[in-house]
C-alpha positions as CSV (number, residue, x, y, z in Angstrom):
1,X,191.4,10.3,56.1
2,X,190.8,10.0,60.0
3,X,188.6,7.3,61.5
4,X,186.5,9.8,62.8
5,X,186.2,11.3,58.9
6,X,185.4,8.0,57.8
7,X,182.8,7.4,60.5
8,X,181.2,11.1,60.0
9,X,181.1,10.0,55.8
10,X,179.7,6.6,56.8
11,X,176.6,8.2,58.9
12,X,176.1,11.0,55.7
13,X,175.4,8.2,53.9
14,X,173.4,5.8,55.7
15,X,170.7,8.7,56.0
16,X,170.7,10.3,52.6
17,X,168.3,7.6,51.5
18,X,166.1,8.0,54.9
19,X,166.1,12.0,53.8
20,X,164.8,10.9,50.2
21,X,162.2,8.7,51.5
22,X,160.9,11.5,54.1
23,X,161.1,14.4,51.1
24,X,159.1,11.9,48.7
25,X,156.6,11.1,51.4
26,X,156.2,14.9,52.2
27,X,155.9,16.2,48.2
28,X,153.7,12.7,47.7
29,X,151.3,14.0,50.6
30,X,151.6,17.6,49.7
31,X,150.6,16.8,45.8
32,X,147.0,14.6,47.1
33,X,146.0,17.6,49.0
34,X,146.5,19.7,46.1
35,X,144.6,16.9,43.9
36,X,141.7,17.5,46.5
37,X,141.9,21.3,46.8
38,X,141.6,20.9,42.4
39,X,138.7,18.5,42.7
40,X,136.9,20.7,45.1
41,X,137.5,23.8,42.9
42,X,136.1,22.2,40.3
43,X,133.2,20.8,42.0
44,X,132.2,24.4,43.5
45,X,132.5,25.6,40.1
46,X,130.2,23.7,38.2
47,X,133.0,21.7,36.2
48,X,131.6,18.5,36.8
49,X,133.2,16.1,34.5
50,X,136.3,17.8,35.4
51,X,135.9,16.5,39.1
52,X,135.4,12.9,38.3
53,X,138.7,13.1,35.9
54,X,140.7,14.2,39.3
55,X,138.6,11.9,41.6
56,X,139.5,9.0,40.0
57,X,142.9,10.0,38.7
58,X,144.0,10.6,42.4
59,X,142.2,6.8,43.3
60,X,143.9,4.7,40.9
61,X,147.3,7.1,41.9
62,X,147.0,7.0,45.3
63,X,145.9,4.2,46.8
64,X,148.4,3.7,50.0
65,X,146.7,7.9,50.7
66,X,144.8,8.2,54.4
67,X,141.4,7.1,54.7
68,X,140.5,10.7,55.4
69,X,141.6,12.3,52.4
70,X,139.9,9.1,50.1
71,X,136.7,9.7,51.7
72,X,136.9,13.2,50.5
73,X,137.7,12.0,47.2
74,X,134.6,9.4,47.5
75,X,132.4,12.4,48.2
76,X,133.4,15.0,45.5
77,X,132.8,11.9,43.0
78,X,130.1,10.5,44.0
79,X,128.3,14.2,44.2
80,X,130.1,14.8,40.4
81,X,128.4,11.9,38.8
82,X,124.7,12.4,40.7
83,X,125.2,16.2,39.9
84,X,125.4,14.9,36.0
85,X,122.3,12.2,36.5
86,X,124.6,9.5,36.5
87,X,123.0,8.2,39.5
88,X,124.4,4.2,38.7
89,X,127.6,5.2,39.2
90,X,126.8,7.8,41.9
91,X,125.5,4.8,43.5
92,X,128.3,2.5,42.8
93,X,130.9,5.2,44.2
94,X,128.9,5.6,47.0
95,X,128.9,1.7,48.1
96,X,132.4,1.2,47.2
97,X,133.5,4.1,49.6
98,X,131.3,2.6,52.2
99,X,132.9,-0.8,52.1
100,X,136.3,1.3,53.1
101,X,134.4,3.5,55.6
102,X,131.5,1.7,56.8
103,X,130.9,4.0,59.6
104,X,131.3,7.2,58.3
105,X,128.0,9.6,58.5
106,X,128.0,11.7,55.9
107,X,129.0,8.5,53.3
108,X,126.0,6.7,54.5
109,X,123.8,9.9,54.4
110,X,124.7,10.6,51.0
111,X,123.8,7.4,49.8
112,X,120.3,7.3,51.6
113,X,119.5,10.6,50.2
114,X,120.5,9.7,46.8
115,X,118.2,6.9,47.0
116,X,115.6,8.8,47.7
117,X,116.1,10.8,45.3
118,X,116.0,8.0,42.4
119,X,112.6,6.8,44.3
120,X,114.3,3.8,46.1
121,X,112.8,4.3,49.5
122,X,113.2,1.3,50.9
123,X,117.1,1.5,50.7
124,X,117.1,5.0,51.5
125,X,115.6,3.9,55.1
126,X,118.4,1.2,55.0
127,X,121.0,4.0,55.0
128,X,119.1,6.5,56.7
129,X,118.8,3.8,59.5
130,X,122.6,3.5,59.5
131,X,123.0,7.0,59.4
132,X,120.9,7.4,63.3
133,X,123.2,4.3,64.2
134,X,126.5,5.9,64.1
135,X,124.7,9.3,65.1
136,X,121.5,8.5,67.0
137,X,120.4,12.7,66.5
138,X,121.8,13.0,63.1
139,X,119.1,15.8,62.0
140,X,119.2,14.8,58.2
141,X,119.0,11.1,58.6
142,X,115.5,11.8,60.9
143,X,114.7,14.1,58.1
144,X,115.0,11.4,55.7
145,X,113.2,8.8,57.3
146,X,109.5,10.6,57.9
147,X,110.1,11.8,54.4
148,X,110.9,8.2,52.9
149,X,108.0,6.7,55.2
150,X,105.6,9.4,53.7
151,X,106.4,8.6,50.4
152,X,105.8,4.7,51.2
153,X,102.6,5.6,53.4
154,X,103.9,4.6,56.5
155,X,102.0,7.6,58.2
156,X,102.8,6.5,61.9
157,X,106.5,5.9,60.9
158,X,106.7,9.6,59.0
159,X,104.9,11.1,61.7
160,X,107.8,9.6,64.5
161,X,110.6,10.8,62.7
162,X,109.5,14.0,61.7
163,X,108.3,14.9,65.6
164,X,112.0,14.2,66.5
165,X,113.5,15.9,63.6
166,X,111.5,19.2,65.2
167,X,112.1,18.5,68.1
168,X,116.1,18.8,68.2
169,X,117.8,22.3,68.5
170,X,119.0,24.1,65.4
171,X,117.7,25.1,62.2
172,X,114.8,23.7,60.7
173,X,114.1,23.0,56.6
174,X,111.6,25.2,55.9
175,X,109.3,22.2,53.8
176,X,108.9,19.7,57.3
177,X,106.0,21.5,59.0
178,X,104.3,21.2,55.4
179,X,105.4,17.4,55.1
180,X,104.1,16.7,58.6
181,X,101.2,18.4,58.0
182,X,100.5,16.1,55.0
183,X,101.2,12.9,57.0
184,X,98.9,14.4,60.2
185,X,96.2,14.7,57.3
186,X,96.8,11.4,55.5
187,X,96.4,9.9,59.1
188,X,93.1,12.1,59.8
189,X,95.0,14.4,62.4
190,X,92.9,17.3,60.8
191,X,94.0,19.6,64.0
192,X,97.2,18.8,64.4
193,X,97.9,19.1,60.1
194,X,96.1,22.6,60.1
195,X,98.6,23.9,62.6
196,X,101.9,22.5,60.9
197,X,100.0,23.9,57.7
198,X,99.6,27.7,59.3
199,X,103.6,27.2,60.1
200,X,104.5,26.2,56.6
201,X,102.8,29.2,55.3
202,X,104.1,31.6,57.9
203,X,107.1,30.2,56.3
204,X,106.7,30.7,52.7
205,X,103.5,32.9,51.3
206,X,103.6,31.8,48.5
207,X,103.7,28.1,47.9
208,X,100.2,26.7,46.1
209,X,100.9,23.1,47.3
210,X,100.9,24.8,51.4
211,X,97.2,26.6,50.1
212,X,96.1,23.4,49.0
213,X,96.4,21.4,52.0
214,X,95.0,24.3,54.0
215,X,92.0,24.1,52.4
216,X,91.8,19.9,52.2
217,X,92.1,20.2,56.0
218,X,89.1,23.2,56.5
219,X,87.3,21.0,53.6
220,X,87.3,18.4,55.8
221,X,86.7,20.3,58.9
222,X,83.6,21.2,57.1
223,X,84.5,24.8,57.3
224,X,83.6,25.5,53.4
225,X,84.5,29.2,53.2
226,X,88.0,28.7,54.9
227,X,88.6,25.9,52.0
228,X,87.3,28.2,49.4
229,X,89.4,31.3,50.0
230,X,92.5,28.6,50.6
231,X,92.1,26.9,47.6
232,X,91.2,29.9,45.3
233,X,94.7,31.7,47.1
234,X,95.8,28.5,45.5
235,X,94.9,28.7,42.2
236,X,96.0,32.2,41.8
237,X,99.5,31.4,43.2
238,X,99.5,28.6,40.3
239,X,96.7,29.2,37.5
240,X,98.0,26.4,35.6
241,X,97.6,23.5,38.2
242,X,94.3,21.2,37.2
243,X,94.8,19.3,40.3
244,X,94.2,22.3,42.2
245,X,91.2,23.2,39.6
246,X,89.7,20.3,39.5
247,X,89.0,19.8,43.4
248,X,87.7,23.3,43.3
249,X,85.2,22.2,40.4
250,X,84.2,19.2,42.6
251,X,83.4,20.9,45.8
252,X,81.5,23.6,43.3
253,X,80.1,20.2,41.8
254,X,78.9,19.2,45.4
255,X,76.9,22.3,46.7
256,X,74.2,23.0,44.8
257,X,74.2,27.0,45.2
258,X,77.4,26.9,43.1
259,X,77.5,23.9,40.7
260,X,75.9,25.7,37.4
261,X,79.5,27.8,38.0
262,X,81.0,23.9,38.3
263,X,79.5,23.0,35.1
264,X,80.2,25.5,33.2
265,X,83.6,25.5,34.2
266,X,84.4,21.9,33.8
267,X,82.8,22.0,30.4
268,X,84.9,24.7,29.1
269,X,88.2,22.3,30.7
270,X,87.0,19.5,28.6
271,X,87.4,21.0,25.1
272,X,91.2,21.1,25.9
273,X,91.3,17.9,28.1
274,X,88.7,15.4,26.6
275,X,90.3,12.4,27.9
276,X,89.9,13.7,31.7
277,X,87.9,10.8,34.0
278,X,87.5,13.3,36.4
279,X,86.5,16.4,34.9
280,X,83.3,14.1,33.4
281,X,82.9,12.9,36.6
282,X,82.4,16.6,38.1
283,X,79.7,17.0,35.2
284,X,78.1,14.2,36.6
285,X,77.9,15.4,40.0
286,X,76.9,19.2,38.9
287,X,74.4,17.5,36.9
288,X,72.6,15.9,39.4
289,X,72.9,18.3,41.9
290,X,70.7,20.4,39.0
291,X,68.5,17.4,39.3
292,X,69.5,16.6,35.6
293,X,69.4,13.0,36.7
294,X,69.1,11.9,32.6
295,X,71.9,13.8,31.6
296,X,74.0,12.8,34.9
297,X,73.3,9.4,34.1
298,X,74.3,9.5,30.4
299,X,77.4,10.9,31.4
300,X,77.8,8.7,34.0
301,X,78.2,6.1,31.1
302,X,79.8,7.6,29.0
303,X,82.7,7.5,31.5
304,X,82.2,4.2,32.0
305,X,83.0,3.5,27.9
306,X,86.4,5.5,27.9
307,X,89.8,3.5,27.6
308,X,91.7,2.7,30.5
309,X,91.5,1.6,34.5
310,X,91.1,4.3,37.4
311,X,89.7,5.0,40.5
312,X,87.2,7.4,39.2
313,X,86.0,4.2,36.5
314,X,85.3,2.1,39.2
315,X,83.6,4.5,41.8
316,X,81.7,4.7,38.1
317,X,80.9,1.5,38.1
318,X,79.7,0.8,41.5
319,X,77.5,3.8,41.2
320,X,76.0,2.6,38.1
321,X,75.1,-1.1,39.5
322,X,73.4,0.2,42.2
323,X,71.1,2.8,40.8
């Protein structure tokens, strides 16, 4: 054999193994996309235990894989388990994935809005927070935080993040102008609130819980008729809702012209609901309005004697020590 042969054999063979490496690199990154095109498959589909088999499968396999494709594997699990109610480990995926990929938006956001979702607001506004920090008009993460501060009372917070939510460009959930209605009403803004109010129900007809807080606001405008036809659009939208029911009864309770109806009402509501402060309560107040002041009285303590603490009980009590 030639030298040249020899050199020509020599070269074949010093890059045979390079070859191998490059072919097992390219089959080892063609099989993790597959892994993730499987999971997401899966996911879409509903097969959600399926998802977190091929999630974590492709994990423990592939740990030496991109950062980008882990993250999507961090995200189709952590969705699996909280689309199962297994919000711990939702949770637990969620924070692990974030200690790889501290800065990455929709890792943070997903773990903000799971936390508001299992009622942790104060984290959720820790995430939320970190969310605006990598992406200062991130429209869910401003979403997030008037909707966490509403939920802790915050009003002037909710009220902030919910003006700059509306007031970025794009799309907007169709339940916002409704939640800053509420938090303009919590906070007394009774004209601003009725005109986030009309825009939620321009929105969607047919949501009681948009009726209701129509008429709370005209209530408290002192615009009776408006809050009547509101709250009775209200009731008929959802026949089954005392809460609705029962502040109808009480404003019918309040004006004399109409609280016979009140009484007879609420007295037809307590053969079913016997235990309800409140409904006894609206006796009271159609009672006197009657000037029935013996009978209002006597029911008066007769809510005082029933088991357990409210509101109602101690509004009960202060009435009764200073009559």
């Amino acid at each position: 054999m030639s030298l040249n042969n020899v050199f020509v054999l020599f070269l074949c063979l010093l890059f045979i193994p390079l070859q191998g490496t490059a072919f097992l690199g390219l089959t080892k990154r063609t099989d993790q996309k597959q892994k993730i095109s499987v999971a997401r498959n899966a996911y879409s589909n509903g097969n959600y235990e399926q998802t977190i088999e091929i999630c974590q499968d492709f994990l423990m396999q592939n740990q030496e894989a991109p950062m980008r494709r882990k993250r999507r594997i961090y995200s189709l699990l952590g969705n699996a388990y909280a689309a199962i109610g297994d919000y711990d480990h939702a949770l637990l995926t969620y924070n692990s994935a974030l200690e790889v990929l501290p800065n990455d938006v929709e890792l943070n956001l997903a773990l903000a809005n799971l936390y508001y979702k299992t009622e942790l607001y104060d984290k959720a506004i820790e995430f939320y927070n970190k969310t605006l920090n990598i992406d200062k008009n991130n429209q869910q993460g401003l979403l997030g935080l008037g909707r966490s501060y509403l939920k802790i009372g915050f009003l002037s917070k909710s009220k902030q993040y919910f003006k700059e939510y509306l007031s970025l460009n794009g799309e907007k959930d169709k339940n916002v102008y409704y939640e800053y209605a509420s938090a303009n009403f919590l906070s007394r803004n009774n004209n601003t609130a009725l005109d986030y109010a009309l825009k939620a129900k321009e929105i969607n007809e047919n949501n009681p819980d948009i009726y209701f807080l129509i008429a709370k606001i005209y209530n408290t405008l002192n615009a009776p008729q408006r809050a009547e036809e509101n709250i009775n659009t209200a009731l008929q939208l959802a026949p089954d809702r005392e809460d609705i029911f029962l502040t109808s009864m009480l404003w019918k309770a309040y004006d004399k012209t109409t609280a016979e109806i009140a009484l007879n009402k609420i007295k037809e509501y307590q053969i079913k609901n016997p235990e309800s402060k409140l409904a006894l309560f609206i006796e009271y107040v159609a009672l006197l309005k009657l000037n029935k002041e013996g009978q209002a009285i006597k029911t008066l303590r007769n809510l005082q004697q029933m088991k357990g603490e409210s509101f109602i009980k101690k509004v009960t009590e202060q009435i009764l020590k200073n009559d």
